[in-house]
Backbone as a chain_set.jsonl record, in Angstrom:
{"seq": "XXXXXXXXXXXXXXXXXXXXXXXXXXXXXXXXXXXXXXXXXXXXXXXXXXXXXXXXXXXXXXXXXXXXXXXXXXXXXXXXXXXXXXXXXXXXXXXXXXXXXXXXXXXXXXXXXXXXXXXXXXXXXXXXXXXXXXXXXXXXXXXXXXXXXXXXXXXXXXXXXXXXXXXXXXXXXXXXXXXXXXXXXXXXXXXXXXXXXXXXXXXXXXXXXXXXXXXXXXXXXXX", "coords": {"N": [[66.724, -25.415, 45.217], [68.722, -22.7, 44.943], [70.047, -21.611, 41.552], [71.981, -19.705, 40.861], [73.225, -17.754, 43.49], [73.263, -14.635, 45.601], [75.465, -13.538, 45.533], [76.985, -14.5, 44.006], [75.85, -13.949, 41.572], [76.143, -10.764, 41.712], [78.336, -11.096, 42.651], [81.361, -10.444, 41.38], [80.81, -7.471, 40.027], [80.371, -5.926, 42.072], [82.388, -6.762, 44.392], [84.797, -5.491, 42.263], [83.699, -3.032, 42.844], [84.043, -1.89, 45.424], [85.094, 0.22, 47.175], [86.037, 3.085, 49.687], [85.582, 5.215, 48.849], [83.193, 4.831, 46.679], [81.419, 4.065, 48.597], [81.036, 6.113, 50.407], [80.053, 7.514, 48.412], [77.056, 6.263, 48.661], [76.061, 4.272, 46.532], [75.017, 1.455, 46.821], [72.351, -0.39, 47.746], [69.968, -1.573, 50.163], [67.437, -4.2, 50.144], [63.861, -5.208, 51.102], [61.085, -7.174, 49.657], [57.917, -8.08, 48.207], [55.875, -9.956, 46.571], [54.214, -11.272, 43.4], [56.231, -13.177, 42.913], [57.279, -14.059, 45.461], [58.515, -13.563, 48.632], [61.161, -11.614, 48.906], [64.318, -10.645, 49.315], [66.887, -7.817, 48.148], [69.78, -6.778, 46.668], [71.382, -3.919, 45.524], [73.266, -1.787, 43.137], [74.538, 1.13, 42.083], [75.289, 2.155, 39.126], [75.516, 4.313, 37.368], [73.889, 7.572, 37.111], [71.946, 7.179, 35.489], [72.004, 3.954, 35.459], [71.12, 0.905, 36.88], [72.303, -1.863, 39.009], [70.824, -5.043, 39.503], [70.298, -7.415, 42.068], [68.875, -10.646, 43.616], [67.224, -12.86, 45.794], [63.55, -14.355, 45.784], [61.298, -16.712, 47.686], [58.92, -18.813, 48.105], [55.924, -20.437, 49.088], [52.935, -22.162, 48.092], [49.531, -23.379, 48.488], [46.824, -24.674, 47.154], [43.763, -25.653, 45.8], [42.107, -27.582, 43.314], [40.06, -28.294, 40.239], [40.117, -30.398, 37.692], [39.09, -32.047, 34.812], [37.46, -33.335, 36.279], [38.596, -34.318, 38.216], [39.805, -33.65, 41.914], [42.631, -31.849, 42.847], [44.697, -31.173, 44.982], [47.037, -28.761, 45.289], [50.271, -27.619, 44.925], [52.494, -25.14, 45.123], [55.59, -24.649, 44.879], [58.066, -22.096, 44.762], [61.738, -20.995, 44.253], [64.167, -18.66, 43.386], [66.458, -17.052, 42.107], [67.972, -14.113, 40.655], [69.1, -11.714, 38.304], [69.331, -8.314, 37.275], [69.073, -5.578, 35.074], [68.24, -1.828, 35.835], [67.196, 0.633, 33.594], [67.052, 3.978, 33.943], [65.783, 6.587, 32.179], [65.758, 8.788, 32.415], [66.953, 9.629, 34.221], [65.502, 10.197, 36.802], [62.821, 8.363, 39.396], [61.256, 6.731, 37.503], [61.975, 3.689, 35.273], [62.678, 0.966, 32.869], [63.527, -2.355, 32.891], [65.349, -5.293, 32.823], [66.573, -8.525, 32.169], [67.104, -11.504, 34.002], [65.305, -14.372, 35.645], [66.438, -17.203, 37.719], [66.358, -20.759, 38.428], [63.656, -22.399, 40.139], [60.539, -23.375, 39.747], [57.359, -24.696, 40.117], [54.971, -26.88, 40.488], [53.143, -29.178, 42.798], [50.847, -32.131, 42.397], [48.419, -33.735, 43.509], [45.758, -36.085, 43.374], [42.903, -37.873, 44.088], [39.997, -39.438, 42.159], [36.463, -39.446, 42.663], [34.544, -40.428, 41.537], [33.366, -41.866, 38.487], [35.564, -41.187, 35.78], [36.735, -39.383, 33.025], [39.948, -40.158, 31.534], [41.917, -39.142, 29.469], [40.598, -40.412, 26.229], [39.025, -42.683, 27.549], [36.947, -43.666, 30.082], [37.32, -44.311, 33.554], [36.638, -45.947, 36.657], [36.812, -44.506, 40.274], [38.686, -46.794, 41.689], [39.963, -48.019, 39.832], [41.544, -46.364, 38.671], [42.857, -44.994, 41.081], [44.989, -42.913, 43.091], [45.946, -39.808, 41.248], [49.064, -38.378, 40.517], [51.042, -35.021, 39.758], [53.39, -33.373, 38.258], [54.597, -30.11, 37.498], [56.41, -28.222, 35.807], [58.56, -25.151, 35.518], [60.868, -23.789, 33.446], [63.784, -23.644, 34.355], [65.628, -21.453, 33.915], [64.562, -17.799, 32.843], [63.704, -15.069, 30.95], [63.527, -11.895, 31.187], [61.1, -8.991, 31.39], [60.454, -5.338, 32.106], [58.956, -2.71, 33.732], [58.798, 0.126, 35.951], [59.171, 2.256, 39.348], [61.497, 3.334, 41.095], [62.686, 5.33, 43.679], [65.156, 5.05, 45.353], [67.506, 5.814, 44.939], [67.274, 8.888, 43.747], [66.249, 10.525, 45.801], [67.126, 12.574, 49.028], [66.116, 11.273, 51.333], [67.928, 8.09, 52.902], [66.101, 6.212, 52.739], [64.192, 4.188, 50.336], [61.739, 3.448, 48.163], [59.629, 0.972, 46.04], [58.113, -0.039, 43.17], [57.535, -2.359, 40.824], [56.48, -4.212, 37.805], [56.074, -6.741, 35.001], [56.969, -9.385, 32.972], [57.94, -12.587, 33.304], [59.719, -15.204, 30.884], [58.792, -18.582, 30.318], [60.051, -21.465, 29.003], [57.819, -23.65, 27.761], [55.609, -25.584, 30.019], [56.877, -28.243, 31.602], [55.417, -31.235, 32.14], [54.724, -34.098, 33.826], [52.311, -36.998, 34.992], [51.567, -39.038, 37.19], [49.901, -42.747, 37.909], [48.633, -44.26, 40.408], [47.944, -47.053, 43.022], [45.833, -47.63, 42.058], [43.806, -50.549, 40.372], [44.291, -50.555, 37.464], [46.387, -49.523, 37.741], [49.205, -50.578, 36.273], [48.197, -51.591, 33.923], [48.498, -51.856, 30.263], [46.763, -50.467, 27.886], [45.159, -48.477, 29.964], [47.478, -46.88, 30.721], [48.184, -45.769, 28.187], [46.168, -44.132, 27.82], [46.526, -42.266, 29.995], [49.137, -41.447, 29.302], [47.602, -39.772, 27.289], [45.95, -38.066, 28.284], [47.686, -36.172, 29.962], [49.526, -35.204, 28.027], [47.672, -33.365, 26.97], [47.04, -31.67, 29.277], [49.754, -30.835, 29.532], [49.361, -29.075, 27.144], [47.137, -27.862, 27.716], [48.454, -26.301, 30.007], [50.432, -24.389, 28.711], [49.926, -21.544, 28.821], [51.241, -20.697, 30.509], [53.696, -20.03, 30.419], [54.177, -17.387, 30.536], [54.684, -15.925, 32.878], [53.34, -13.554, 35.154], [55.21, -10.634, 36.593], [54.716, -8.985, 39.699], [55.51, -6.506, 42.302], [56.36, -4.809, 44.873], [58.564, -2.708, 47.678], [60.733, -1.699, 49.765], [64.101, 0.235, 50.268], [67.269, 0.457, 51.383], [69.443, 2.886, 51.386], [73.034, 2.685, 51.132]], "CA": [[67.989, -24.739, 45.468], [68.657, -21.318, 43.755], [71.158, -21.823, 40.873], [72.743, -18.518, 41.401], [73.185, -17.365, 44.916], [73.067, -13.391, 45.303], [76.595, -13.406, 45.448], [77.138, -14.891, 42.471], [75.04, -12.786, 40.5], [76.884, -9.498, 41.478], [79.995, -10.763, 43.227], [82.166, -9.808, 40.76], [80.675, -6.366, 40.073], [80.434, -5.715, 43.925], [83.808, -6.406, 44.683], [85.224, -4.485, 42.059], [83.736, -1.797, 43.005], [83.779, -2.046, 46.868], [86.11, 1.022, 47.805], [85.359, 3.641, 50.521], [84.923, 6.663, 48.387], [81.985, 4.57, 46.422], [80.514, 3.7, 50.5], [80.603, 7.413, 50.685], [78.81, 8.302, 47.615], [76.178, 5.473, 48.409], [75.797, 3.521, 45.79], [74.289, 0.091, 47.112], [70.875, -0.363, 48.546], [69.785, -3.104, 50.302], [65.758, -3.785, 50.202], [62.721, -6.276, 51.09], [59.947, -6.387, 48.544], [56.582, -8.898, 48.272], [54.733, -10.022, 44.958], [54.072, -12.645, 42.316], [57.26, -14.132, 42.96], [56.884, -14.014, 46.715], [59.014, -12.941, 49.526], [62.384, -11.705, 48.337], [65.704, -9.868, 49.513], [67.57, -7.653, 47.017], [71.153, -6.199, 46.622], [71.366, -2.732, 44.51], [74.641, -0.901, 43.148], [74.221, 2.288, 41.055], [76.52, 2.437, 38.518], [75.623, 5.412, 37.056], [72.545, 8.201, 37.139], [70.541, 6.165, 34.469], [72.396, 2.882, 35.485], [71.099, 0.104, 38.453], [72.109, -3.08, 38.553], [69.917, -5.865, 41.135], [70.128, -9.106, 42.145], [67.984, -11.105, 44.376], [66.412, -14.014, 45.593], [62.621, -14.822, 45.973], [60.536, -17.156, 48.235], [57.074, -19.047, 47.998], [54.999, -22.0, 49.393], [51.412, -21.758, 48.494], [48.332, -25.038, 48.641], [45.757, -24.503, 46.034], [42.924, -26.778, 45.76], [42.004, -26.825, 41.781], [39.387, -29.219, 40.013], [41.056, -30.397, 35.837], [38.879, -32.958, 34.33], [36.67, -33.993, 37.381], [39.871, -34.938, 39.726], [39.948, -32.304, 42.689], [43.189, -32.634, 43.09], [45.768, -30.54, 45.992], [48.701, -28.304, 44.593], [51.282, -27.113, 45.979], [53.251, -24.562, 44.485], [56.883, -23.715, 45.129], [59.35, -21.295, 43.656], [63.133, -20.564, 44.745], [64.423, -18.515, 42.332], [67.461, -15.655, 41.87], [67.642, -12.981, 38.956], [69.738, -10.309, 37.782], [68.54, -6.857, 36.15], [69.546, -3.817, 34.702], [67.819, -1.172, 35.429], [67.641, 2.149, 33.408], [66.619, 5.244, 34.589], [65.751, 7.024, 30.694], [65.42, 10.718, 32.999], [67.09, 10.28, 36.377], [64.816, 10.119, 38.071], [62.149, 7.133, 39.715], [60.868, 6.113, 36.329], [62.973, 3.09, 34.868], [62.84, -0.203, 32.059], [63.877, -3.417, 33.319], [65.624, -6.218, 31.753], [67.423, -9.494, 32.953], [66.365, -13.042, 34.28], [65.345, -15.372, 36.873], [67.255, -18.281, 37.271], [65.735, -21.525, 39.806], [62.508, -23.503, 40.61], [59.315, -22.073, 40.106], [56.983, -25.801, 40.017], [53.818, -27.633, 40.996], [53.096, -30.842, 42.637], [49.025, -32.111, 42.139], [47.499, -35.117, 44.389], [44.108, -35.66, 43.303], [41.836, -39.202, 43.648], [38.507, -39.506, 41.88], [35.586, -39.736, 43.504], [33.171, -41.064, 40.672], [33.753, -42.247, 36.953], [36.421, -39.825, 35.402], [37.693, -39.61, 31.831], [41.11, -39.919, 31.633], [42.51, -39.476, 27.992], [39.718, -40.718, 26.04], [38.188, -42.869, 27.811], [35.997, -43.706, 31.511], [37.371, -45.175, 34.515], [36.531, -45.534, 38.318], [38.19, -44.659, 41.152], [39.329, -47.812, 42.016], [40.529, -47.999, 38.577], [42.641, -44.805, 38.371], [43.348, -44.749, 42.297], [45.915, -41.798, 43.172], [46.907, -39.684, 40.359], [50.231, -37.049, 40.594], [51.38, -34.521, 38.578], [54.552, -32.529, 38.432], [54.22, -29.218, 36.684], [57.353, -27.117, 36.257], [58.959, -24.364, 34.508], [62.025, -23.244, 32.936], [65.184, -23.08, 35.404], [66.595, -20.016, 33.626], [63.411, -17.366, 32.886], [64.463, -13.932, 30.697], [62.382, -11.004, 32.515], [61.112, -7.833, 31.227], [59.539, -5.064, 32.933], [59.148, -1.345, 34.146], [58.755, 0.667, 37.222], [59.406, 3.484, 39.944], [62.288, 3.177, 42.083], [63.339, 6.464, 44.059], [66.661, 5.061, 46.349], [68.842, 6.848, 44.842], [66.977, 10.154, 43.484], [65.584, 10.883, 47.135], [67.518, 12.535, 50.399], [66.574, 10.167, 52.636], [68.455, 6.662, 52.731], [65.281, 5.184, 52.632], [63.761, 4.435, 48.765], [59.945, 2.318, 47.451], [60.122, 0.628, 44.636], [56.98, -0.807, 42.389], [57.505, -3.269, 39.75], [55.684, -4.675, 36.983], [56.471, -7.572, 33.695], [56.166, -10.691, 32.739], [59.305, -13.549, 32.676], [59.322, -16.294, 29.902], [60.07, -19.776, 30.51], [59.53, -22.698, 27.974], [56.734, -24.819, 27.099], [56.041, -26.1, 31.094], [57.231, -29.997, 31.757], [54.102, -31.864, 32.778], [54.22, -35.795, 34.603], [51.407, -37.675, 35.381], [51.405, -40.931, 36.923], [48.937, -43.012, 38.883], [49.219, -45.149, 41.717], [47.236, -47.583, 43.81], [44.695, -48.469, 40.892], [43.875, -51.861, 39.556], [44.985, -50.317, 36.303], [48.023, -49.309, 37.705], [50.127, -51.584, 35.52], [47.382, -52.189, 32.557], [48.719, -51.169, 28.962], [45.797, -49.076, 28.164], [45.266, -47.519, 31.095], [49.023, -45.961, 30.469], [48.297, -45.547, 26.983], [45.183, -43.241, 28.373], [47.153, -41.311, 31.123], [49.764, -40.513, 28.412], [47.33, -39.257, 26.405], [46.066, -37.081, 29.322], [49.694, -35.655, 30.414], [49.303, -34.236, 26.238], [46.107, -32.68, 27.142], [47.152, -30.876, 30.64], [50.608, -29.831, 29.174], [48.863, -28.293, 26.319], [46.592, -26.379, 28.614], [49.125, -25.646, 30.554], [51.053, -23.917, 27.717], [49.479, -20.302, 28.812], [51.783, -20.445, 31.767], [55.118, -19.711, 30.468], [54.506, -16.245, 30.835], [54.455, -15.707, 34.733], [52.986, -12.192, 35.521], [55.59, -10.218, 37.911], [54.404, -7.465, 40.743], [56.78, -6.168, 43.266], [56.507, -4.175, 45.979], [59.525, -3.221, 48.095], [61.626, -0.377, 50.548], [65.348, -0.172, 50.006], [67.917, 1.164, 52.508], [70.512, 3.062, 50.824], [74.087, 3.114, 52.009]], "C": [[68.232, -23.721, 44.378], [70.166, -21.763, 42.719], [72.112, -21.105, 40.772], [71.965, -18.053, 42.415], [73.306, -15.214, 44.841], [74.522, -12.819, 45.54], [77.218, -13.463, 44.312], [76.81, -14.013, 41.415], [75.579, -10.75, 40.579], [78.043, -9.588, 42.318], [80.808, -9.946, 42.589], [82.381, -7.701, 40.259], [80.862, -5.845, 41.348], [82.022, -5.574, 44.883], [84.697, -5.676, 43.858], [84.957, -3.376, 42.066], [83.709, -1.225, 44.375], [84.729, -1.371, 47.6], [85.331, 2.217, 48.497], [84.89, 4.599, 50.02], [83.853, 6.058, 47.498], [80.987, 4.297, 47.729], [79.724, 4.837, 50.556], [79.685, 7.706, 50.12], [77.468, 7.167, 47.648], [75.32, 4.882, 47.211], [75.35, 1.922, 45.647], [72.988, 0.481, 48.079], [70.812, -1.655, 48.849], [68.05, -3.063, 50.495], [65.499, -5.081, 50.566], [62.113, -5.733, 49.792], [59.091, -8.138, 48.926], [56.242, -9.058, 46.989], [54.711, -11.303, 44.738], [55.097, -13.946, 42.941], [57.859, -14.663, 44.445], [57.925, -13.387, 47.56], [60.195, -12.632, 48.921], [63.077, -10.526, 49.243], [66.526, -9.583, 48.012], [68.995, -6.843, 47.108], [70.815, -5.028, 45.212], [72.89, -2.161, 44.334], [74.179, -0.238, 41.881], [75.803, 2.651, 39.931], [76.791, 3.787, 37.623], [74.227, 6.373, 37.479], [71.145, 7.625, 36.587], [70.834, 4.786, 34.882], [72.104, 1.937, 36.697], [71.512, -1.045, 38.072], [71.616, -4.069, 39.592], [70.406, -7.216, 41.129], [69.648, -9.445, 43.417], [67.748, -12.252, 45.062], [64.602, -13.529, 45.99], [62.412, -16.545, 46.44], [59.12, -17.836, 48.104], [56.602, -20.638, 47.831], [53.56, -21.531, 48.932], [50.185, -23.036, 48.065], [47.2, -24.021, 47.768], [44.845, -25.637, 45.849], [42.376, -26.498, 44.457], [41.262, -28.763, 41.29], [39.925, -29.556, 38.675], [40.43, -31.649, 35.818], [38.02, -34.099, 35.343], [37.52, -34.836, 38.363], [39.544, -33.764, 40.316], [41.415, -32.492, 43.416], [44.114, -31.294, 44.059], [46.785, -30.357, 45.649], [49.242, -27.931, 45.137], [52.16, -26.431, 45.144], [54.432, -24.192, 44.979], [58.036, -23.089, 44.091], [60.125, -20.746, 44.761], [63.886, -19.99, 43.676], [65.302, -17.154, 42.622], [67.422, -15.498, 40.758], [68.548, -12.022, 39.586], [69.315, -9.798, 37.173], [69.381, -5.98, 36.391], [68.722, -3.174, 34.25], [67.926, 0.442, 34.869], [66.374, 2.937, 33.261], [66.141, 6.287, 33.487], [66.442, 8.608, 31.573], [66.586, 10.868, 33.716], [66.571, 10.166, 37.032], [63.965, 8.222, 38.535], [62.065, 6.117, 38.728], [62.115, 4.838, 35.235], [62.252, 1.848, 33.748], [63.749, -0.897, 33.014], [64.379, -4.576, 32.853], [66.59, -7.462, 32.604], [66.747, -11.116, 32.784], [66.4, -13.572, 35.356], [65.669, -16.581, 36.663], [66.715, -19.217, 38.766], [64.211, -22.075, 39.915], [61.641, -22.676, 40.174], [58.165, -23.454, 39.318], [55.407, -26.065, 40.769], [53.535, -28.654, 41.474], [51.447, -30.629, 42.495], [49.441, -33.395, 42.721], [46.314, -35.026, 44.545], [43.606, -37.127, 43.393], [40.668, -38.812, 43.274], [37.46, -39.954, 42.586], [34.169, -40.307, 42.815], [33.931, -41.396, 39.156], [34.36, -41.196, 36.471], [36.757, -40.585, 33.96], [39.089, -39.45, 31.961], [41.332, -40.316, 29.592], [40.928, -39.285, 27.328], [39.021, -41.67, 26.1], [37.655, -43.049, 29.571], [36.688, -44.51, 32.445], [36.782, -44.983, 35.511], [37.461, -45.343, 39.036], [38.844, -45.222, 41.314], [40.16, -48.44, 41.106], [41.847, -47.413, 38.425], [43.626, -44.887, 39.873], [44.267, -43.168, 42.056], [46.199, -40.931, 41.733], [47.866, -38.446, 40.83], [50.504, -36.557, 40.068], [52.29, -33.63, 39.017], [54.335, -31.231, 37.171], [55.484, -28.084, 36.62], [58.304, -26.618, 34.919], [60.559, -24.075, 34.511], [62.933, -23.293, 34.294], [65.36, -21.73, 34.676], [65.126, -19.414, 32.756], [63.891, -15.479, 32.844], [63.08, -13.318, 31.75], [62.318, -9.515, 31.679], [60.231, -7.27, 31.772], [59.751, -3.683, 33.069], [58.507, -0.961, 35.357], [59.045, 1.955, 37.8], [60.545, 2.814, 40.995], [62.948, 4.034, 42.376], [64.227, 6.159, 45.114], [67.33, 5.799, 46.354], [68.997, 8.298, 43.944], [65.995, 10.968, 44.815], [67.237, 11.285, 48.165], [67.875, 11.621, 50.818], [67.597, 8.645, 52.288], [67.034, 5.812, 52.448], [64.412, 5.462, 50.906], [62.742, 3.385, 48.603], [60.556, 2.544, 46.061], [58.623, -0.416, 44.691], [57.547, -1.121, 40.994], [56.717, -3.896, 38.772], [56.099, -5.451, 35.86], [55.949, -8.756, 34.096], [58.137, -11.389, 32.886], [58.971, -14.382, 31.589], [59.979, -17.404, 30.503], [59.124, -20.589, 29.089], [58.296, -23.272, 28.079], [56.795, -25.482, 29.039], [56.212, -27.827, 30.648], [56.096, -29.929, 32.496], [54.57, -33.311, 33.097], [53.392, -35.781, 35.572], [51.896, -39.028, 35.485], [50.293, -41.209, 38.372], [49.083, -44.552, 39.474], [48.234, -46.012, 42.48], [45.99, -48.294, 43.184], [44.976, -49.497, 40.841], [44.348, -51.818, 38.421], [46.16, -49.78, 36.047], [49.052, -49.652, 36.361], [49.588, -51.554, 33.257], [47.877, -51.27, 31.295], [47.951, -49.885, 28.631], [45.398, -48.004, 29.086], [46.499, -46.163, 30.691], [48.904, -45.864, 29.24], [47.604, -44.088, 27.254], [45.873, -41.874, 28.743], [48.35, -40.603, 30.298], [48.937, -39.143, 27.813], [46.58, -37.532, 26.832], [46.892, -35.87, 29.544], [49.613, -34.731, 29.46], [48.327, -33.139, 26.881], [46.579, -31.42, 28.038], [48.428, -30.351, 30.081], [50.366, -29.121, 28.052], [47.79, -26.728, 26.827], [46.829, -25.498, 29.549], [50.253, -24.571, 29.732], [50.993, -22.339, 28.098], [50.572, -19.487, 30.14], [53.271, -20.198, 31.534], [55.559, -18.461, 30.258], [53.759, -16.17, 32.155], [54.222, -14.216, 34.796], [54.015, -11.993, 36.932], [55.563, -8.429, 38.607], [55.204, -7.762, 41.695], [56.293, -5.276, 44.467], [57.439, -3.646, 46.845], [60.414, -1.75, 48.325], [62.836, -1.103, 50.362], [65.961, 1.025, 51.279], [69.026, 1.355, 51.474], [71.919, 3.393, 51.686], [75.657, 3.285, 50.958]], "O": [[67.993, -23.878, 43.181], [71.196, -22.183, 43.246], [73.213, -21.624, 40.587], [70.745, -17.907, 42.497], [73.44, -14.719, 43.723], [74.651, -11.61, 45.733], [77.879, -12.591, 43.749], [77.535, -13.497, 40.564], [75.394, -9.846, 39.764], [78.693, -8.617, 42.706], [81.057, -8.825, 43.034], [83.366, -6.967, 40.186], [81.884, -5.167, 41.452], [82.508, -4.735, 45.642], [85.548, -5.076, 44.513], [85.651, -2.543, 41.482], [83.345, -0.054, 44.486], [85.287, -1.939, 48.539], [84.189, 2.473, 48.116], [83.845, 5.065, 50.473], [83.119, 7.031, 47.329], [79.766, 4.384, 47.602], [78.503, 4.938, 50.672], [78.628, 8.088, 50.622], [76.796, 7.177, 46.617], [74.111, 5.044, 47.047], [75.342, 1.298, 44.586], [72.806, 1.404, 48.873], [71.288, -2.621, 48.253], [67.466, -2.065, 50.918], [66.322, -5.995, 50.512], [62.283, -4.71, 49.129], [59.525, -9.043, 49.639], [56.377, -8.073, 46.263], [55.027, -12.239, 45.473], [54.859, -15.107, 43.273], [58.738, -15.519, 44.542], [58.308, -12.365, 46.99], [60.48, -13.55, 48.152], [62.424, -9.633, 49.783], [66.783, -10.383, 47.112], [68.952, -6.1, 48.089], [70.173, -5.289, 44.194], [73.637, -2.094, 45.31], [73.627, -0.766, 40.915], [76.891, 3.204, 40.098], [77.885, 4.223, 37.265], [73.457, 5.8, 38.249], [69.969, 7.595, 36.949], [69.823, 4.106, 34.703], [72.864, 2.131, 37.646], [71.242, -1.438, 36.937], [72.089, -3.861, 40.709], [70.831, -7.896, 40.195], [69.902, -8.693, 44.358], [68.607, -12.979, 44.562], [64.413, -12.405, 46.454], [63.02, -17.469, 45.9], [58.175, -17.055, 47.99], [56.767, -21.542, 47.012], [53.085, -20.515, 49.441], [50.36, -23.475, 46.929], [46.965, -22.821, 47.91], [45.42, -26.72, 45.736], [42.101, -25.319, 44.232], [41.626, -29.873, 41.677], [40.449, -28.491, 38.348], [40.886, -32.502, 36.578], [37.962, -35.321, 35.203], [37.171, -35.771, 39.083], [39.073, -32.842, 39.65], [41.48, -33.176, 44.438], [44.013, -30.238, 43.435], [47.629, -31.248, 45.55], [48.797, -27.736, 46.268], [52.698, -27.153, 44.305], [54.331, -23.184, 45.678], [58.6, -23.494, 43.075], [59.701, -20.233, 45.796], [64.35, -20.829, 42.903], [64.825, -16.266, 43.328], [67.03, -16.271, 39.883], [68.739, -11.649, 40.743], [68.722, -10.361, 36.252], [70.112, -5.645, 37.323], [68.241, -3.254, 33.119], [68.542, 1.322, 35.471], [65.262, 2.748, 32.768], [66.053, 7.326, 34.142], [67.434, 9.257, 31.241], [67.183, 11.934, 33.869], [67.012, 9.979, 38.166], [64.412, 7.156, 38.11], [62.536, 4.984, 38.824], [63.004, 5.341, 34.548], [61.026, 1.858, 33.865], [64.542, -0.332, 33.768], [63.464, -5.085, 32.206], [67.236, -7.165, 33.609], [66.157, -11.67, 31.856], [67.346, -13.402, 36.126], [65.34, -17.16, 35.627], [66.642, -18.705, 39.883], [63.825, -21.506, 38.894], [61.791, -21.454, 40.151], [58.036, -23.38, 38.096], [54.928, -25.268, 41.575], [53.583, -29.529, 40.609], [50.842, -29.557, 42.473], [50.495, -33.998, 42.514], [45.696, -34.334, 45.353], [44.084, -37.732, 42.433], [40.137, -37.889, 43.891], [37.632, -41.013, 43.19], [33.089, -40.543, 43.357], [35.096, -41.062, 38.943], [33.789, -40.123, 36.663], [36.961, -41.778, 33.737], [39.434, -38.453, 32.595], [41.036, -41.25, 28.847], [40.162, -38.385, 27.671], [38.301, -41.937, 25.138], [38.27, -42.27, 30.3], [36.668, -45.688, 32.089], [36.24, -43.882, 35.602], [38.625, -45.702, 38.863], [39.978, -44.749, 41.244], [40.985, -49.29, 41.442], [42.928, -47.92, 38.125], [44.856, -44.853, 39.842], [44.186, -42.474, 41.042], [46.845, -41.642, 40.963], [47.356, -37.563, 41.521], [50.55, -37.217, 39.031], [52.105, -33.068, 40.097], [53.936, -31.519, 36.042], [55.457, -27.128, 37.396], [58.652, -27.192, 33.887], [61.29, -24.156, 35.499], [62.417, -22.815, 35.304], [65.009, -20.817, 35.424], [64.516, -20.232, 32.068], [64.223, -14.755, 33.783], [62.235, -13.792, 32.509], [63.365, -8.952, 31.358], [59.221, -7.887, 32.111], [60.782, -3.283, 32.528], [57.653, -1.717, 35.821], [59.204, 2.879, 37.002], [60.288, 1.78, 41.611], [63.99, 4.104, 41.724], [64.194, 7.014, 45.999], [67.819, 6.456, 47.273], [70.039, 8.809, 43.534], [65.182, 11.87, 44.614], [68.237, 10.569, 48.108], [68.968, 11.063, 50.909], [67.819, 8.409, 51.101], [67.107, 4.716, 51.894], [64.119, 6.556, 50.423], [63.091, 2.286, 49.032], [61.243, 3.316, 45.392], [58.168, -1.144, 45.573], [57.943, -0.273, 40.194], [55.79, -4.282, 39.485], [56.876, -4.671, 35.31], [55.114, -9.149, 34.911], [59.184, -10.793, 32.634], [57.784, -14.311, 31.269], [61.099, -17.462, 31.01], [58.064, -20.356, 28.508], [57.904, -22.977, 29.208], [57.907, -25.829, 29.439], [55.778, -28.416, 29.658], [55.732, -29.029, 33.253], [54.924, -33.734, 31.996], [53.385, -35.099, 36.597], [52.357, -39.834, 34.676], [49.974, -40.495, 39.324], [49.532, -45.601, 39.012], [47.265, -45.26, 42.583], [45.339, -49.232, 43.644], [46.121, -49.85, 41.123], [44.9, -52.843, 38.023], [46.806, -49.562, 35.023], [49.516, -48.78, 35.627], [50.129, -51.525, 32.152], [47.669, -50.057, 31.318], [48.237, -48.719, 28.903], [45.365, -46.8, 28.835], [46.344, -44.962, 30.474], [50.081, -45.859, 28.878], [48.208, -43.043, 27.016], [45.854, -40.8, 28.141], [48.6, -39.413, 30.488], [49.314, -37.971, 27.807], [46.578, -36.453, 26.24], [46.586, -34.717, 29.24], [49.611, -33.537, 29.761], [48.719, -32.011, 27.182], [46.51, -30.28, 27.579], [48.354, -29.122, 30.075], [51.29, -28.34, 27.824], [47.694, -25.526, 26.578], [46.205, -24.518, 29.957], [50.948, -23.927, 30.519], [51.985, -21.712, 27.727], [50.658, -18.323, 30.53], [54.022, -20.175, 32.509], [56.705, -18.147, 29.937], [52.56, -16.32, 32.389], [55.194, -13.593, 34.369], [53.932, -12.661, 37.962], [56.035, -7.339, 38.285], [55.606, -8.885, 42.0], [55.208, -5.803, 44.714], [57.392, -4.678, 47.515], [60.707, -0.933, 47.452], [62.979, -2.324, 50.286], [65.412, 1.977, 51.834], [69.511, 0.437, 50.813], [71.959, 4.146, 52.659], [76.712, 3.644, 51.48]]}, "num_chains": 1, "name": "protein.A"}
């Protein structure tokens, strides 16, 4: 569930500025766009020549099959996520800096069983040992954002305006859980001493991931 709704994120600006002679001079856009962060809808209001301000949501299911430590284990990635930016325009024109954050989900599940003797931690089990293991993998709720781009809406004629995007967001250090299920060692001290020691391991190498690469894509309708 998005933590800010795209209302939220520029109600207040939106309605105070929501009079007919700003309608006239078209100063809102409404757009699609595609990327990193997956399907999204965006809201635009121009507050000045150099001045945009956005807000959004993004979309995205996607199954990944990924091997970590001789598990092959089935991911599943989803992110639900809204952001606000301000962008400025340095010229006037297309060319802009980007600045803001995404706020909302952006996670992993993993379901992997072994299929032969696996290390876990440091040391060897069997399948029948380990049975099931799961892993939850997820980042930051709130995720600053920087970035630059072209967006001609509202230095073009037509009503219609493309827009290309490019940055990175930050979130924290990701949260990693592991646990495992259906084993004989389910329960066993060591075992869970192991699978801790694991969990360390995978959120350490997962560490590289709290900068999310974001590409955009994305026509705006100006009105």
């Amino acid at each position: 569930m998005l933590r800010l709704s795209l209302a939220a994120v520029l109600g207040a600006t939106l309605l105070a500025g929501a009079t007919g002679a700003w309608a006239q001079d078209e100063r809102f856009a409404v757009g699609g766009n595609i990327g990193t962060p997956g399907l999204g809808v965006e809201l635009q209001y121009r507050l000045s020549d150099n001045l945009v301000v956005r807000g959004g949501g993004d979309w995205m299911k996607f199954d990944h099959d990924h091997s970590y430590s001789g598990v092959n284990y089935s991911a599943k990635l989803k992110t639900a996520t809204g952001g606000a930016f301000l962008d400025w325009h340095p010229g006037g024109g297309g060319f802009f800096l980007s600045g803001g954050s995404y706020f909302g989900e952006r996670k992993a599940r993993l379901d992997g069983r072994p299929t032969g003797p696996t290390q876990i931690g440091d040391l060897t089990f069997t399948p029948e040992q380990i049975g099931t293991i799961r892993g939850d993998v997820e980042m930051s709720k709130t995720q600053p954002f920087l970035g630059l781009g072209w967006d001609n809406t509202f230095v073009r004629n037509s009503r219609w305006g493309f827009r290309v995007l490019g940055g990175v967001s930050f979130s924290d250090k990701p949260k990693v859980d592991l646990t495992a299920t259906d084993g004989t060692l389910a329960g066993d001290p060591t075992f869970q001493a192991e699978l801790q020691r694991e969990e360390d391991d995978v959120r350490h190498d997962a560490k590289g991931f709290k900068y999310f690469p974001i590409v955009q894509v994305g026509v705006n309708y100006r009105f």
